[in-house]
C-alpha positions as semicolon CSV with decimal commas, in nm:
position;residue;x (nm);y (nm);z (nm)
1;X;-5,423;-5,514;5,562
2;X;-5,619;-5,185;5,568
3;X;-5,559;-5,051;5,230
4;X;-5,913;-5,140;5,095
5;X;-5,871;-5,029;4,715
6;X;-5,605;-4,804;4,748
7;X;-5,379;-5,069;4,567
8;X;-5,382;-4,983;4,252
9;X;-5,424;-4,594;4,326
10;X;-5,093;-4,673;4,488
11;X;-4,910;-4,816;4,218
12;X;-5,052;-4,526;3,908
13;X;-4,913;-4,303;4,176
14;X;-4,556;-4,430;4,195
15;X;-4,572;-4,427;3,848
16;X;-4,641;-4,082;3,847
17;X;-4,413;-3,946;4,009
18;X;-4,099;-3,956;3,817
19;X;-3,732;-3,932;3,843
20;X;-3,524;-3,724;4,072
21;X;-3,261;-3,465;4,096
22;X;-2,917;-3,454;4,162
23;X;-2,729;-3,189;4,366
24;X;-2,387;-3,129;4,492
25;X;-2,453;-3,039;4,893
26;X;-2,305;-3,157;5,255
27;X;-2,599;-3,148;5,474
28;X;-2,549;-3,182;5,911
29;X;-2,585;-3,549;5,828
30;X;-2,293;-3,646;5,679
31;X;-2,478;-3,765;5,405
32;X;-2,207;-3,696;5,109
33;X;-2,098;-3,473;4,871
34;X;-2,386;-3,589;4,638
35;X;-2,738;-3,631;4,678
36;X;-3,047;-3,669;4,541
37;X;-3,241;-3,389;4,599
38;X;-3,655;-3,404;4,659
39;X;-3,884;-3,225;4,415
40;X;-4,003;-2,884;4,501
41;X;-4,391;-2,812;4,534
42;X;-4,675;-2,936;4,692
43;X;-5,056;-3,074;4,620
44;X;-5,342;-3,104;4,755
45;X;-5,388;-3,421;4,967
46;X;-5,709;-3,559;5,120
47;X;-5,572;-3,903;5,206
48;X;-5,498;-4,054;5,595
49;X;-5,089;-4,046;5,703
50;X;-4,922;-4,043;6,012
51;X;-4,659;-3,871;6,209
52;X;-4,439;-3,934;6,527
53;X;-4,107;-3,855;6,655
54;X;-3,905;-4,140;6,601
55;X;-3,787;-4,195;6,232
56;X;-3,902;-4,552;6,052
57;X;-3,662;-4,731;5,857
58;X;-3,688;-4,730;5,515
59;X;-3,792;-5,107;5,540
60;X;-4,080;-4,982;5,813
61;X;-4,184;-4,719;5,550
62;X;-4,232;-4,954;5,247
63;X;-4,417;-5,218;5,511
64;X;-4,668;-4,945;5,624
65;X;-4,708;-4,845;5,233
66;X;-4,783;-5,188;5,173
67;X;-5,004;-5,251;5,426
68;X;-5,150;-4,924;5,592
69;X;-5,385;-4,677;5,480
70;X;-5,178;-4,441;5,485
71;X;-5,054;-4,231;5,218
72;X;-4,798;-3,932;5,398
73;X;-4,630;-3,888;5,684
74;X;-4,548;-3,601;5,892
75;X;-4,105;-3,547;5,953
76;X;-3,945;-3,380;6,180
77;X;-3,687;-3,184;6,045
78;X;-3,522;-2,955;6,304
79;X;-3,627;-2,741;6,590
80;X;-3,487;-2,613;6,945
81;X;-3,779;-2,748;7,173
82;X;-4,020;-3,020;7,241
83;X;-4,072;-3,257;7,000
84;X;-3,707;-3,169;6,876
85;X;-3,541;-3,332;7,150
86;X;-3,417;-3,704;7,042
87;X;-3,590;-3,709;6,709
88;X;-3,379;-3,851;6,480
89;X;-3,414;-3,602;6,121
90;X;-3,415;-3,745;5,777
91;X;-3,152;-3,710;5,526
92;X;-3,180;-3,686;5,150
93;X;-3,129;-4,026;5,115
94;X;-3,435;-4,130;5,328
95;X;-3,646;-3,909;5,203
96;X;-3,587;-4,031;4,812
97;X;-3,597;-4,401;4,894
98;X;-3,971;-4,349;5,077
99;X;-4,060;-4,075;4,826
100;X;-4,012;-4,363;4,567
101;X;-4,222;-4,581;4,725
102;X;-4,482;-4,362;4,684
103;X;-4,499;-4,149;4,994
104;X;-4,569;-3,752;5,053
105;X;-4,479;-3,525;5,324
106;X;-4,554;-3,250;5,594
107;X;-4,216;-3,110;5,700
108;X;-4,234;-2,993;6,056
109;X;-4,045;-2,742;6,279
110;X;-4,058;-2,794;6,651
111;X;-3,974;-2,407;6,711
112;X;-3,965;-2,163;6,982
113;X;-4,300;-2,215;7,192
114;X;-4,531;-1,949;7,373
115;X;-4,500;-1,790;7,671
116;X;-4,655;-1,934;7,995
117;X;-4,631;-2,252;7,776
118;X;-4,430;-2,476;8,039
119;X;-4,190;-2,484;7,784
120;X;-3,811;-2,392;7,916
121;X;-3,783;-2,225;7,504
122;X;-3,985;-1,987;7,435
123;X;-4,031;-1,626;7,237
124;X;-4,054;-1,325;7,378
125;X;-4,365;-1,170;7,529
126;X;-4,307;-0,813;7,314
127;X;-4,456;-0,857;7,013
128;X;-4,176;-0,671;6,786
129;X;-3,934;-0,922;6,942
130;X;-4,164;-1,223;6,866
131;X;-4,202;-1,116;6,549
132;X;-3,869;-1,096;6,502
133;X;-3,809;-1,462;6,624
134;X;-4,064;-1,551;6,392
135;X;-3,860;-1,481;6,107
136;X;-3,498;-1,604;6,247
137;X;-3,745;-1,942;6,338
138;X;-3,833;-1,980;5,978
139;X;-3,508;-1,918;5,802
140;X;-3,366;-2,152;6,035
141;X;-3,643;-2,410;5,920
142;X;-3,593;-2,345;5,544
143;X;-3,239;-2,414;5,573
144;X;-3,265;-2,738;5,757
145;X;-3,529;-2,818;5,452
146;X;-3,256;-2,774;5,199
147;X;-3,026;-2,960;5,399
148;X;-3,264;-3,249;5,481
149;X;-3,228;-3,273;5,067
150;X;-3,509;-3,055;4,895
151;X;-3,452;-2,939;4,540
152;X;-3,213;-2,607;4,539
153;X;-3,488;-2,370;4,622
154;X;-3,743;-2,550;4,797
155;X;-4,028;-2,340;4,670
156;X;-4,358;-2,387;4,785
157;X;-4,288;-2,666;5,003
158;X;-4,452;-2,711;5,301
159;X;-4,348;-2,599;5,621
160;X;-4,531;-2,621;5,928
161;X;-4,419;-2,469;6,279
162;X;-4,494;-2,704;6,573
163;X;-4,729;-2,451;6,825
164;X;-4,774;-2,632;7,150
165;X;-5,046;-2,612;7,349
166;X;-5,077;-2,277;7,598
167;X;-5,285;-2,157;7,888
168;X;-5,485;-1,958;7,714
169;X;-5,761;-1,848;7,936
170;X;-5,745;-1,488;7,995
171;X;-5,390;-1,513;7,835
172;X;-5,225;-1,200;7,799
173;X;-4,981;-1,290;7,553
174;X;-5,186;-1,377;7,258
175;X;-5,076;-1,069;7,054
176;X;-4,720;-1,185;7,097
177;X;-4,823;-1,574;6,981
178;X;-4,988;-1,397;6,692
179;X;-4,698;-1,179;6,587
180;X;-4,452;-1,483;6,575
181;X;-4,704;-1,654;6,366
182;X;-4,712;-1,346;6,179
183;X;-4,344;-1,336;6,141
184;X;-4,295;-1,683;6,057
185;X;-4,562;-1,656;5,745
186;X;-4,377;-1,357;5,648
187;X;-4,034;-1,501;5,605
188;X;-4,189;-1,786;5,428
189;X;-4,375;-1,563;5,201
190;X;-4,023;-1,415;5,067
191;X;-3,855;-1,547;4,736
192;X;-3,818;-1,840;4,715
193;X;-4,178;-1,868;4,872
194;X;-4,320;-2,172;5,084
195;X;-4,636;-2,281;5,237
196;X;-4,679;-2,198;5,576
197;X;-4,859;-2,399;5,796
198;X;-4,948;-2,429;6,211
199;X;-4,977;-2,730;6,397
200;X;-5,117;-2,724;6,742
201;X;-5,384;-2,853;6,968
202;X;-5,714;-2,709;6,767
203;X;-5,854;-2,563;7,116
204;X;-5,516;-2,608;7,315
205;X;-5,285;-2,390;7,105
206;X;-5,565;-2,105;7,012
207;X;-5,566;-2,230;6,630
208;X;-5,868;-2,015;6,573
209;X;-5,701;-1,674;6,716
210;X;-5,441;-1,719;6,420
211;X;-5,697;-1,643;6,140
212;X;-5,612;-1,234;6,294
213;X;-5,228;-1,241;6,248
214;X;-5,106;-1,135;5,982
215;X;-5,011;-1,288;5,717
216;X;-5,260;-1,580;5,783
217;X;-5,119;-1,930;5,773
218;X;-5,193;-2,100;5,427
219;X;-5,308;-2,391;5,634
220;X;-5,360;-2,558;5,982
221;X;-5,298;-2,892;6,087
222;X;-5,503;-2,934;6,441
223;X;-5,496;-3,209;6,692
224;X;-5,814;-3,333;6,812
225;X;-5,805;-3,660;6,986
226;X;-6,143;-3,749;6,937
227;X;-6,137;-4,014;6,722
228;X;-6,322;-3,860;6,396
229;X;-6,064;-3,768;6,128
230;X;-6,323;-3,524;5,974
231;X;-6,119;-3,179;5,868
232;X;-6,437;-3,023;5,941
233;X;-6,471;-3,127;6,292
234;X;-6,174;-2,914;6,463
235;X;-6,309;-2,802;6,772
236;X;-6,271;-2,421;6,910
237;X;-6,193;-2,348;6,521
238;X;-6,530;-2,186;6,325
239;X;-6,640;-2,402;6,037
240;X;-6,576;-2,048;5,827
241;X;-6,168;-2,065;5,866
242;X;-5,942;-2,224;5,663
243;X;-6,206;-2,395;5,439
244;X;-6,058;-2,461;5,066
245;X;-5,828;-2,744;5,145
246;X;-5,654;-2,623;5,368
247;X;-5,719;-2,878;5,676
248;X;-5,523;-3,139;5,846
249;X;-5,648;-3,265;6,133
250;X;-5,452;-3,537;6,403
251;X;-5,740;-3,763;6,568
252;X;-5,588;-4,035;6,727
253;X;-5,295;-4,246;6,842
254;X;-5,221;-4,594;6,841
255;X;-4,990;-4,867;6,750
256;X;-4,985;-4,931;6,348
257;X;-4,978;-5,259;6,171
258;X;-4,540;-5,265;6,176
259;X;-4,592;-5,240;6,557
260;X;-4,493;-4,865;6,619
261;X;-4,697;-4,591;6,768
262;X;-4,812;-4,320;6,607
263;X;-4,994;-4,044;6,553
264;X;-5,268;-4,076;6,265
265;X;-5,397;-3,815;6,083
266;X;-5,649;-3,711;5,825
267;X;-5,558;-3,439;5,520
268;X;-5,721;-3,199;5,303
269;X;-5,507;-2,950;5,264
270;X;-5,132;-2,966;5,099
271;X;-4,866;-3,232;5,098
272;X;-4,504;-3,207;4,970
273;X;-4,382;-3,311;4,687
274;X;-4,660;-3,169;4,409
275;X;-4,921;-3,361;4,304
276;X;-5,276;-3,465;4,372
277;X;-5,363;-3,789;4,613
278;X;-5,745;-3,823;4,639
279;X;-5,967;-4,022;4,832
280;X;-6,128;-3,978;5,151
281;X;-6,002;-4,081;5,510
């Protein structure tokens, strides 16, 4: 086990948390006519968790709870590119059972990618029509957060775009990666409003050059292999940016103790549902 004394941090948070919703909804999933529905909101976390493609089993989920340090995991829920391709998404069902046993969330969105990325999906080099994808790219991610079985509105949940890396030397597209950004945050920022998030290689994906669009992301979530799950320590992104909690950083990959690989990660910055996990990774 690598849960130290997070034990009995573990078990006052389950208690915490409370009961549940229900909602009449058919999601994509075929998941019924009636489900539970995940709380809204989202607090500020500054525990470890992990993410990856492939879904756990509930069974996995409560193992890794049990004995892992880790306190949220990142989901796919939807996307047209990339990491989209043979993930399997969560339905409402999943997400209540491993809410319950205590876990939080980072919903992802493996969208449309830059240009020049190497990706075959990509938005448009004209920043007006990037911006414009931007905003189709996020109402397509909201809705596949209501169906996935969030509370009726959803609001401030988090919501993170999956930005892959780019060549970015001498790139002369970054005005267009910024507008779709900017257009994504946007959308998000509408009633009923989310938080908006980025997820990319820290120097790979040009994490930094997104503190210009406009709106700004309410938070980044940078991968840095290196090994140090320090928020502070993103590389190619100033100390100065994105400062009051609103850091997640991915610093390594290996197998965990159930015997699947992942990708771990360090938080401080927000977590879905509400509520505050503290600690330190």
């Amino acid at each position: 086990m690598r849960i130290g004394s997070a034990g009995p941090q573990r078990i006052l948070l389950i208690a915490a948390f409370g009961a549940v919703a229900t909602v009449s909804a058919v999601g994509p999933g075929g998941w019924g006519a009636s489900v539970r529905a995940l709380s809204s909101g989202n607090g500020t976390n500054t525990e470890t968790g992990f993410d990856r493609c492939g879904l756990p089993s509930t069974s996995e989920m409560s193992y890794l709870w049990a004995n892992s340090p880790y306190w949220w995991y990142g989901v796919y829920i939807g996307g047209v590119t990339g990491q989209a391709v043979g993930c399997t998404f969560p339905s409402s069902s999943w997400l209540n059972t491993v809410h319950n046993q205590g876990w939080n969330f980072e919903f992802i969105w493996d969208g449309l990618q830059a240009p020049n990325s190497g990706n075959s999906n990509t938005f448009s080099t004209n920043p007006s029509s990037a911006y414009s994808q931007g905003n189709q790219q996020a109402t397509l991610a909201y809705g596949a957060l209501l169906s996935d079985g969030l509370s009726n509105n959803a609001a401030n949940t988090v919501l993170v775009d999956d930005l892959e890396a780019y060549e970015h030397s001498g790139y002369p597209y970054q005005s267009a990666v910024n507008s779709f950004i900017s257009g994504w945050d946007y959308q998000l920022s509408l009633p009923t409003a989310q938080t908006y998030g980025v997820y990319g290689s820290s120097c790979g994906s040009n994490l930094a050059a997104l503190a210009s669009s406009s709106p700004v992301p309410d938070f980044i979530w940078g991968a840095s292999w290196d090994g140090n799950p320090a928020t502070s320590a993103l590389p190619c992104v100033p100390s100065g940016y994105w400062v009051d909690h609103q850091r997640l950083k991915q610093y390594d990959h290996l197998v965990s103790p159930y015997g699947i690989v992942v990708d771990e990660d360090c938080a401080n910055g927000p977590t879905s549902p509400s509520g505050y996990t503290g600690g330190a990774c």
